[in-house]
C-alpha positions in Angstrom: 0.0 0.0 0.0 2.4 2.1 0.8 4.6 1.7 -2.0 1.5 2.8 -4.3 1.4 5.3 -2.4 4.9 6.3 -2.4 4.9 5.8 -6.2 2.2 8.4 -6.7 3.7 11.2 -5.1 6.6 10.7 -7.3 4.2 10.6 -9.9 2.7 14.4 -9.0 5.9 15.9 -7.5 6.9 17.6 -10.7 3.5 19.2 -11.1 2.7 20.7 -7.6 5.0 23.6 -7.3 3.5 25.0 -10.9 0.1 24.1 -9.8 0.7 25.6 -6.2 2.1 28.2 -8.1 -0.8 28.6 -10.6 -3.9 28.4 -7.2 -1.4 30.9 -5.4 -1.3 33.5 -7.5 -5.3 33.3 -8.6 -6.1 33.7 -4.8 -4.3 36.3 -5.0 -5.7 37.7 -8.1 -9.3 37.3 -6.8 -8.7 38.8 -3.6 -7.4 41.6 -5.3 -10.7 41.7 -7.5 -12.9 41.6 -4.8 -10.8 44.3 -2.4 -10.8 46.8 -5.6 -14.9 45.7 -6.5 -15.8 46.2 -2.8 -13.9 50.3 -3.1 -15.2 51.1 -6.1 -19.0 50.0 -4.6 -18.1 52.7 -2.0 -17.0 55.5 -4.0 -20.0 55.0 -5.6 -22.3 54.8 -3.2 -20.6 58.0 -1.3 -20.7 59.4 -4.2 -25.1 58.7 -4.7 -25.0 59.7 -0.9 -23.4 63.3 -1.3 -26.5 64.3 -3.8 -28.8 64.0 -0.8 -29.7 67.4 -0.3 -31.9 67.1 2.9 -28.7 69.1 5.2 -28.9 72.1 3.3 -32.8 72.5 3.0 -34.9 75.2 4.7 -37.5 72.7 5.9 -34.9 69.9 7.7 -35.1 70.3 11.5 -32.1 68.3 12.3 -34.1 66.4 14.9 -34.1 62.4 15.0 -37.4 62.7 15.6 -38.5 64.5 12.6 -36.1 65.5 10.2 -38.1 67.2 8.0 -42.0 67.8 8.2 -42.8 68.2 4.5 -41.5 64.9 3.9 -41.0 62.8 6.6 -40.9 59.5 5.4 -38.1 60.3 2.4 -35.9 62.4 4.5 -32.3 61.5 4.7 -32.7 59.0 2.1 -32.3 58.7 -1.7 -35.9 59.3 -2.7 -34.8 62.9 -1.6 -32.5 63.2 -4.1 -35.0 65.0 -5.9 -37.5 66.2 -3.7 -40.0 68.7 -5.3 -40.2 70.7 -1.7 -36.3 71.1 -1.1 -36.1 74.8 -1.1 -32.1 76.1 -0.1 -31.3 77.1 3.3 -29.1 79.8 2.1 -30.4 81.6 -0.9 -27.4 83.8 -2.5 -27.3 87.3 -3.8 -27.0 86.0 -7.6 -30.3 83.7 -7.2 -32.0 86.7 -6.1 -30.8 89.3 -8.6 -31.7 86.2 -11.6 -35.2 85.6 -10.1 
C-alpha cells in the first residue's frame, strides 16, 4: 500500500509547485478583485450619498425625531435626491438678482 502510495507522489511531484504556483497567484488575483470591487462600490455609493440634499434644506429640522416635516418619510434618504419641496437654506445674492 504504501509503495502505491509512495509511487504516486513521485508521480505528481513535478506538477505541484507550478500548480501551487498557478492556485497561489489566482487567490491572490481574486482577492485583489474583490478588495478593488468592494472600493469602487463605496465610492459610488458615497458618491449617490453626497446628492442627498436634505442638510442644506430650509424645511430639515435636524431632529431624529423628525427631520423634516414636508417629507418625513423620504428624509435622509435617496428618494430625496429630488425632492419637489427642497427649497435652499441659504439663498445667495445672484439667485436673487436672476429671479
Amino acid at each position: 500500500m504504501f509503495q502505491l502510495l509512495y509511487f504516486v507522489i513521485h508521480a505528481i511531484q513535478p506538477f505541484l509547485v507550478p500548480l501551487c504556483f498557478v492556485f497561489a497567484w489566482g487567490l491572490i488575483i481574486l482577492t485583489a478583485w474583490s478588495i478593488f470591487g468592494a472600493i469602487a462600490d463605496s465610492l459610488r455609493r458615497a458618491k449617490r450619498m453626497h446628492n442627498i440634499p436634505c442638510a442644506n434644506c430650509l424645511f430639515f429640522t435636524g431632529d431624529y425625531h423628525l427631520k423634516c416635516p414636508v417629507q418625513p418619510k423620504v428624509a435622509l434618504s435617496e428618494k430625496a435626491i429630488n425632492c419637489i419641496d427642497y427649497r435652499p437654506k441659504f439663498v445667495s445674492w445672484y439667485d436673487k438678482v436672476n429671479s
